[in-house]
C-alpha positions in Angstrom: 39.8 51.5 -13.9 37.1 50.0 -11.6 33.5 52.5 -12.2 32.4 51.2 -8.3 35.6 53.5 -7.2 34.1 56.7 -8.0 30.1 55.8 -7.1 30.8 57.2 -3.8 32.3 61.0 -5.0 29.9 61.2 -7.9 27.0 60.7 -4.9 29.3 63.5 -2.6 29.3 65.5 -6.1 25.3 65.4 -5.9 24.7 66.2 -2.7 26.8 69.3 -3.8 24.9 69.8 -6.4 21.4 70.0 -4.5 23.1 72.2 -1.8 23.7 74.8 -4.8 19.7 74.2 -5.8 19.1 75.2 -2.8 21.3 78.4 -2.8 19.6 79.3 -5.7 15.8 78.8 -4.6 16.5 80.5 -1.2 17.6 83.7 -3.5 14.5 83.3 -5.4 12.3 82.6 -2.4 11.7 79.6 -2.9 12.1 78.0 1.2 10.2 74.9 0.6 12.3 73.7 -2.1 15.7 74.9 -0.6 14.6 72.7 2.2 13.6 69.7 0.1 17.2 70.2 -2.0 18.9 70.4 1.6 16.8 66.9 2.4 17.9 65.6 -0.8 21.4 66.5 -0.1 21.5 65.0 3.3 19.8 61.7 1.6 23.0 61.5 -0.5 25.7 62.6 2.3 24.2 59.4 3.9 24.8 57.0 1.0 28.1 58.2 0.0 29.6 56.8 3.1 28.1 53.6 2.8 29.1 52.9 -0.5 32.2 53.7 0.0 32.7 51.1 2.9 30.2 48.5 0.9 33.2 48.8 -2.1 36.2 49.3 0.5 37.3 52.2 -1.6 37.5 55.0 1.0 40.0 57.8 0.9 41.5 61.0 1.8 39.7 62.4 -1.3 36.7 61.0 -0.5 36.8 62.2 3.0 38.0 66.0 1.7 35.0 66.2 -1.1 32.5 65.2 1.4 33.5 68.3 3.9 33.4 70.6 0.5 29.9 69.3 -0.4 28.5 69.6 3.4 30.0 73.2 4.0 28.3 74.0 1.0 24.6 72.1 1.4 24.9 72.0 5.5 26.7 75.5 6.1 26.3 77.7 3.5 22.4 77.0 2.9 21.6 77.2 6.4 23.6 80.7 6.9 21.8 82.0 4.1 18.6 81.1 4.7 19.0 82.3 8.6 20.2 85.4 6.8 17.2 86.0 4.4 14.8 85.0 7.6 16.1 87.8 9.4 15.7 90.0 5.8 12.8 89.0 5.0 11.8 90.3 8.7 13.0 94.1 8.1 11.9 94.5 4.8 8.2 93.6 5.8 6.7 96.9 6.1 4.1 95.2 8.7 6.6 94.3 11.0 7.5 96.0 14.4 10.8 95.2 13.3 10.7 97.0 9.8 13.9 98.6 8.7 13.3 102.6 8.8 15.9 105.3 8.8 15.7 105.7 11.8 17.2 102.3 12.9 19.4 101.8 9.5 22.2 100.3 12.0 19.9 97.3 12.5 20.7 96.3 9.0 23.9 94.8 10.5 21.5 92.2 11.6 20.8 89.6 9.0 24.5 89.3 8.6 25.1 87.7 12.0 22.9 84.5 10.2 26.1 83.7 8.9 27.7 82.8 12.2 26.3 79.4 11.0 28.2 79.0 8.2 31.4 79.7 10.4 30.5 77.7 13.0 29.6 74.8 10.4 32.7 75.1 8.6 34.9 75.4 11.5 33.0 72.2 13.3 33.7 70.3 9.8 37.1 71.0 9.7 37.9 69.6 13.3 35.6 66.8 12.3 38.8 65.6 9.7 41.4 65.9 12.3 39.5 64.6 15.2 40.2 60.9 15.9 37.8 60.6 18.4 34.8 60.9 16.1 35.4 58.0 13.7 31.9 55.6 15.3 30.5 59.0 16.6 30.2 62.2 16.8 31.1 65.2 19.4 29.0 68.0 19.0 25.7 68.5 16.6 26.2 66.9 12.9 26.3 69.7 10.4 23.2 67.5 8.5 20.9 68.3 11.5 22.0 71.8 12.3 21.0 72.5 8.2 17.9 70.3 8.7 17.0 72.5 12.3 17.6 75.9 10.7 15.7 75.3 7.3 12.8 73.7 9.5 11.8 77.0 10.5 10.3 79.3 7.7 8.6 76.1 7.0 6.8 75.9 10.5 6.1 79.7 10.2 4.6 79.3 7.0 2.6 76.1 8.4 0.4 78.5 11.1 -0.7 75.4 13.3 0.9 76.9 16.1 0.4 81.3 16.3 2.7 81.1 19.4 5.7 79.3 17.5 5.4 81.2 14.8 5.2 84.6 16.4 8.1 83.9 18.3 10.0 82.5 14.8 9.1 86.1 13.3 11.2 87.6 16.3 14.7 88.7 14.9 16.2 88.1 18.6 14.2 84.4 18.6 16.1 83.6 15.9 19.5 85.5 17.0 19.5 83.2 19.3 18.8 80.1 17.4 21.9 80.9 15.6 24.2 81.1 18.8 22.9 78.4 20.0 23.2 76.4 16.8 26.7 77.5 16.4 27.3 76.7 20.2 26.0 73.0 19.4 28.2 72.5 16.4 31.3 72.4 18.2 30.1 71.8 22.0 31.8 68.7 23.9 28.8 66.3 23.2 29.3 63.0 22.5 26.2 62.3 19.9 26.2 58.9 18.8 26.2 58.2 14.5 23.4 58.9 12.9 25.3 56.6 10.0 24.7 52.7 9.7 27.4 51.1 8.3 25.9 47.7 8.8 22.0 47.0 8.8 22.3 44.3 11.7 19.9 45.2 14.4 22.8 44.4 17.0 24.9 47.0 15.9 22.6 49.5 14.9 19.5 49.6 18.1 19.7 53.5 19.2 19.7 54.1 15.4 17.0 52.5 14.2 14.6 53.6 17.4 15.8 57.0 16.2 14.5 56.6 12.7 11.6 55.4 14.0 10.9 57.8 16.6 11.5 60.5 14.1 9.1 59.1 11.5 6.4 58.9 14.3 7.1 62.5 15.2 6.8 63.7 11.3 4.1 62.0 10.6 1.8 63.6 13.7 3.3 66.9 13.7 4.7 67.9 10.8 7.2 70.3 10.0 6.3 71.3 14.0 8.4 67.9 14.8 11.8 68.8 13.0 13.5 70.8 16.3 11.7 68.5 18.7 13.8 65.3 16.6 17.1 67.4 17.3 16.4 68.0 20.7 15.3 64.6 20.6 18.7 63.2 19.2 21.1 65.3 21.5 18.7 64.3 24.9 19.1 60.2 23.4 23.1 61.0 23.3 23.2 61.9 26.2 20.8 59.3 28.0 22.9 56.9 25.8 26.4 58.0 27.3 25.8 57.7 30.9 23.3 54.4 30.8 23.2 52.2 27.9 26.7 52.9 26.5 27.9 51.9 30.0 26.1 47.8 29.8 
């Protein structure tokens, strides 16, 4: 029995792994580090792939235990931490939108975070079945969706910008971040691969400007850059589809 056949699962089994971390740190209130684990996580859904081309040892299970580790660390996390966001905001006695008696059927509320989850699992499962997305992808990744939604207690907490982060404080803001994120998981978008299967710069152009844009963008904003990358990403796609795709 050849090891280099189950490098690829045992990296799927870690990205599982830091998707739980991150379960666990979001209960303790811990957002930076569910949001490094969910980084982590994404890190390893990356190389899993690649290895498993690099040894030619793809499979159905391989392709079944990645959708169980990204539900987990791309659907699960982010629905959560949506969900303790919108908590966090009605049990803050200083907030116009602190949960009294009188408004106790607001408490509903947080649970509509988990639209996320549903939406990610739902977008993951027509993912398998979908023939179309084997070089791309049609609607938002579930990697950048978790990376979108666990951006945002760490902008709030970041202060550079008191508009931003008075409007992320705003149960309805964030509402309607999660219909639009679930909107985005399974909208008709062709998105081109963020996955490089190859690194020759032929093949691989719009990727690698990505990555760089991206880094740029991080390393003059910040945490500020992380839905400005998304948007960033789907408005590329689409430039991508209807120009360059077309040469």
């Amino acid at each position: 029995m050849q090891i280099k056949q189950h490098i690829p699962n045992a990296i799927t089994l870690l990205n599982l792994s830091s998707g739980l971390l991150a379960i666990i740190a979001i209960f303790k209130g811990y957002y930076d580090e569910a949001f490094l684990f969910v980084c982590l996580g994404i890190f390893f859904d990356f190389w899993d792939g690649f290895f498993a081309r690099k040894f030619k040892v793809s499979g159905e299970l391989g392709l079944q235990l990645d959708s169980l580790a990204d539900v987990i660390t791309s659907g699960v996390v982010p629905g959560l931490m949506m969900f303790k966001l919108l908590l966090d905001i009605q049990e803050d006695d200083s907030s116009r939108y602190y949960l009294t008696e009188d408004y106790y059927y607001m408490g509903f509320v947080p649970y509509l975070g988990f639209i996320i989850t549903l939406a990610s699992a739902y977008r993951l499962a027509k993912f398998n079945i979908d023939t179309r997305q084997t070089d791309s992808f049609i609607g938002l990744p579930t990697p950048a969706n978790a990376l979108f939604i666990m951006s945002i207690p760490m902008i709030q907490f970041d202060g550079t910008h008191e508009w931003l982060v008075n409007a992320l404080f705003n149960p309805f803001v964030l509402l309607g971040i999660s219909l639009v994120s679930a909107y985005m998981l399974n909208a008709e978008i062709p998105l081109f691969s963020l996955k490089i299967k190859t690194f020759a710069w032929a093949h691989n152009k719009l990727q690698f400007f990505f990555l760089a844009l991206s880094l740029g963008l991080l390393l003059v904003f910040g945490f500020t850059a992380l839905p400005v990358i998304i948007l960033s990403y789907v408005a590329l796609s689409v430039i991508n589809n209807r120009f360059w795709a077309k040469k």
